[in-house]
C-alpha positions in Angstrom: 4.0 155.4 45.5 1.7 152.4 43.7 2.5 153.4 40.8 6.6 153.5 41.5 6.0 149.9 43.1 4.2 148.6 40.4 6.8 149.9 38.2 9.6 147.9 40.7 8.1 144.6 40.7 8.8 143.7 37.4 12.5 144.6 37.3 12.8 143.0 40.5 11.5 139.7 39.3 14.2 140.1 36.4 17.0 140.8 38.6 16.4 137.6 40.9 15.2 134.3 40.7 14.5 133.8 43.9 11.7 136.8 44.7 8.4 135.8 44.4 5.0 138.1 44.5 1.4 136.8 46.4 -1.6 139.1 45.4 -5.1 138.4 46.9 -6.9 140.0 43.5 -5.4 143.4 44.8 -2.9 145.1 42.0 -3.4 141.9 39.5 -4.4 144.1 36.8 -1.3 146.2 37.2 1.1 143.9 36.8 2.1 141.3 34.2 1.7 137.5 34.0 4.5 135.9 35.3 6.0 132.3 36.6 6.8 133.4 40.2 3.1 136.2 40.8 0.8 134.3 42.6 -2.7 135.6 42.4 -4.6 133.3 44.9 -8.1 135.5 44.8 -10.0 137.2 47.8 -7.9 135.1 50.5 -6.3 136.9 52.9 -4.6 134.7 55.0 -4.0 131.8 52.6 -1.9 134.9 50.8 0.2 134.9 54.0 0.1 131.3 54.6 1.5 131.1 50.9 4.1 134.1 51.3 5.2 132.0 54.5 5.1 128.7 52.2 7.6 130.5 49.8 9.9 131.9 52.1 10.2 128.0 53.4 11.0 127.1 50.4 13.7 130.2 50.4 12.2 132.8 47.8 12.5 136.1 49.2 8.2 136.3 49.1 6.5 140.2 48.7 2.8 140.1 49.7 0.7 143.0 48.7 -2.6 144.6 49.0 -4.6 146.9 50.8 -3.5 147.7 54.7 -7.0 146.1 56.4 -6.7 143.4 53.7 -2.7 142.8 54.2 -2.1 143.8 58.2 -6.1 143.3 60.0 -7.8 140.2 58.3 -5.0 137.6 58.1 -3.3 138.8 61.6 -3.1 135.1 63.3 -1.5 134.5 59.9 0.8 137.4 60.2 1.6 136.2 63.9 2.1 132.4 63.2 2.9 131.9 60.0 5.2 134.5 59.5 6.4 135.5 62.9 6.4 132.4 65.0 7.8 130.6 62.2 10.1 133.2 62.9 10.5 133.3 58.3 11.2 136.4 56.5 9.0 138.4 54.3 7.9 141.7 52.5 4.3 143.1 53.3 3.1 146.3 50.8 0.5 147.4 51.7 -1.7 150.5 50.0 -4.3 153.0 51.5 -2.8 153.8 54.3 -5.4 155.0 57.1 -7.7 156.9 54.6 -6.7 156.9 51.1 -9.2 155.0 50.0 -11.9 157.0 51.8 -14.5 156.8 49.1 -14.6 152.8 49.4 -15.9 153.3 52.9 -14.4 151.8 56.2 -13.4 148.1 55.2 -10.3 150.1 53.1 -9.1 151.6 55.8 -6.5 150.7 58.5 -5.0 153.1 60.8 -4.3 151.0 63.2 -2.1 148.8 60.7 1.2 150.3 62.4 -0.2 149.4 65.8 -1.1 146.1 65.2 2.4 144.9 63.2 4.5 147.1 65.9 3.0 144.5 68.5 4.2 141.6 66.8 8.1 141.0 67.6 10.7 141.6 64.4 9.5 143.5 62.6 11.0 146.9 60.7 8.7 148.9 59.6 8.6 152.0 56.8 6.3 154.6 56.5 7.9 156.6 53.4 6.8 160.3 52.7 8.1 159.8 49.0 8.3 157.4 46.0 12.1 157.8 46.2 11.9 156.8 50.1 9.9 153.9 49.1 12.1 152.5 46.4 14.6 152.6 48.8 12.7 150.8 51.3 11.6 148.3 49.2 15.0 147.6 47.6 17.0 147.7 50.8 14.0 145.0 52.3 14.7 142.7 49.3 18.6 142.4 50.1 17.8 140.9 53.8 16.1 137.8 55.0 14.0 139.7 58.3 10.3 140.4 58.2 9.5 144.3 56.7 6.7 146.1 56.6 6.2 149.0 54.2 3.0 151.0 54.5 2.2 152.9 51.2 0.3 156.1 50.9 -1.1 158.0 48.3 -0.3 161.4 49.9 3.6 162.5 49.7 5.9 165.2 50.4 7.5 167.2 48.1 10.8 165.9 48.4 12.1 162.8 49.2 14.4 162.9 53.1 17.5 160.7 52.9 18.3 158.6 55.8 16.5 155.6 57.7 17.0 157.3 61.2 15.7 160.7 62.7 16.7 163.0 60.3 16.5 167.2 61.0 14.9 168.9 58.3 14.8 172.6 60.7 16.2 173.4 63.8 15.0 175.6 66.5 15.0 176.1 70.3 11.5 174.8 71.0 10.0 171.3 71.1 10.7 168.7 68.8 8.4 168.1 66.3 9.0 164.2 65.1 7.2 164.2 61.8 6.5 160.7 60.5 6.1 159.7 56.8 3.6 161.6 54.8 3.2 164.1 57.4 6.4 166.0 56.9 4.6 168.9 54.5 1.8 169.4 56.9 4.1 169.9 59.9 6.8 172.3 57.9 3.7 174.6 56.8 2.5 174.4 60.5 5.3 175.3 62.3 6.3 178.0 60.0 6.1 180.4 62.7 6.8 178.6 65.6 10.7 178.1 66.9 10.6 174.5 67.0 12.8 171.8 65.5 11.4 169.6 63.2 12.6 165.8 62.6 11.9 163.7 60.0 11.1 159.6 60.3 10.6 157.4 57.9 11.2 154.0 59.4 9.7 153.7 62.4 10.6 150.5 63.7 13.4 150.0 65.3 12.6 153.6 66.7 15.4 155.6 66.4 15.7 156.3 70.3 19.2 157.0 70.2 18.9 159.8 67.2 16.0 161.1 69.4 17.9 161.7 72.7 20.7 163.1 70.9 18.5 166.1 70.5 17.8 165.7 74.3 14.0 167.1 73.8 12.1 168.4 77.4 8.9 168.7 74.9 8.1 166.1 72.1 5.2 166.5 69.7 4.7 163.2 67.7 2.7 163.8 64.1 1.8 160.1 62.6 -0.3 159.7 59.9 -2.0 156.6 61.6 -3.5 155.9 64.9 -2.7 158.6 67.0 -0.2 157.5 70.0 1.3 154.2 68.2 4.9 155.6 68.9 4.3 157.0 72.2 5.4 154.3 74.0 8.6 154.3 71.7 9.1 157.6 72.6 8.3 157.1 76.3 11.1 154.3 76.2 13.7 156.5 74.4 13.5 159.2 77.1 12.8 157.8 80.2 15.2 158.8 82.6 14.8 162.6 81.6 11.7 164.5 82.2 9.7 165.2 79.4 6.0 166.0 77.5 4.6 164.5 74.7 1.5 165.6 72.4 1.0 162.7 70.3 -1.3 163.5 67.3 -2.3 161.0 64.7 -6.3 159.5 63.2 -8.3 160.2 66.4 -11.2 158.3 68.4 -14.1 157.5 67.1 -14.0 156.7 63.8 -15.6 158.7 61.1 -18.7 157.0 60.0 -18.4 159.6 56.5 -17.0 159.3 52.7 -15.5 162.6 51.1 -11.9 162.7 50.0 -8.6 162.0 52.0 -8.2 165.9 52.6 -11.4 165.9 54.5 -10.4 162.8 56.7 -6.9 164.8 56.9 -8.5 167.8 58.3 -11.3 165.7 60.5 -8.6 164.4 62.1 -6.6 167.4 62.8 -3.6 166.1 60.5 -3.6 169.3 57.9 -1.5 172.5 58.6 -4.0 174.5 60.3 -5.0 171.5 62.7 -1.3 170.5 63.8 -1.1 174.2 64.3 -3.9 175.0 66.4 -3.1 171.8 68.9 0.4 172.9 68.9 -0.1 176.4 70.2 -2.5 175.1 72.4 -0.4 172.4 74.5 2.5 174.9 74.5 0.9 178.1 75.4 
């Protein structure tokens, strides 16, 4: 997905005048020099407070970096700036909860979601596929509202069309809301379980209606971030029926280890045979 943004950015910046790029050192050295990329070094929040500057001024402004550097650090700017200010821009962020589990913790952000969820305005995409995120991104640049779109080196193998709940298998068991990246995991999981399996890419504004339409007693909620940041979503969408939710995601307490993504995946009970085993579990 960085590479198909990086790829993006410069056609993008062809195609209209009035979108303009703030970096904070993060994903300089992919992308060329040019008159509207402003590089303004290892400052967080003046990168917002410029983004916010630039949408002011009425450029349609895309900051970009990695999700603690983009979503945790500048977060008052995130609020004010951006939100109070009630102006319009596009945040890209990269690493996602654990991508970037070699640099240690200050690269990773799982609760990202969490945090921009709580802010008012916000729609925000968690694509499972460069295709999905080109559309994201694209679709983002042709309003004026305030969108976040959270990267991820893992992927699915196909991209899912649609921005609301989408079902990728049906069955007569729970329903398994798959979100983003997690898509794969769940299919392989639930291989032999009769379940129905929905796909969701953008996450805010939940898709509440597309959910009750499939009028679920049991939901299980697969996030590739902090686990239980849509269960309140979820909650909301189905209150007046009687339900259960299992809400897996990154779990408490934090791992204080390096070794590659898979190995956080797994920690964290995100791959196939983890999803499986808490599945079985809560329904048995």
């Amino acid at each position: 997905m960085r590479t198909r943004f990086y790829d993006l950015v410069p056609r993008v910046l062809e195609d209209d005048p009035k979108i303009a790029v703030v970096l904070a050192d993060i994903g300089a050295g992919y992308l060329p020099s040019h008159e509207r990329i402003f590089n303004v070094g290892i400052r967080e929040q003046l990168m917002i407070g410029v983004t916010a500057g630039l949408a002011l001024e009425g450029y349609r402004a895309i900051a970009h970096s990695y999700a603690p550097f983009l979503v945790e650090r500048p977060y008052e700017q995130v609020k004010i700036d951006l939100g109070h200010q009630d102006l319009g821009a596009v945040l890209v962020s990269t690493g996602a909860s654990y991508d970037a589990s070699s640099a240690g913790r200050t690269h990773q952000a799982p609760e990202d979601v969490a945090l921009i969820s709580a802010l008012p305005g916000w729609t925000i995409h968690v694509p499972g596929h460069p295709d999905e995120l080109e559309h994201a991104f694209r679709s983002a640049l042709e309003r004026d509202d305030r969108v976040y779109i959270r990267m991820s080196e893992e992927r699915n193998a196909r991209a899912v069309e649609g921005d609301g709940l989408v079902v990728v298998r049906d069955g007569n068991g729970p329903v398994v809301v798959a979100v983003g990246p997690t898509l794969d995991p769940v299919l392989e999981a639930t291989a032999d379980l009769d379940v129905t399996v929905a796909y969701l890419s953008r996450v805010r504004p939940f898709d509440a209606r597309g959910l009750r339409a499939l009028d679920p007693v049991d939901v299980v909620l697969v996030e590739p971030y902090q686990a239980g940041t849509s269960s309140a979503a979820v909650a909301d969408a189905l209150g007046d029926r009687p339900h259960r939710l299992l809400a897996l995601g990154v779990r408490h307490p934090e791992l204080h280890r390096y070794g590659p993504p898979a190995e956080h995946r797994a920690a964290h009970g995100l791959d196939a045979r983890g999803i499986h085993g808490a599945m079985t579990g809560w329904m048995a």
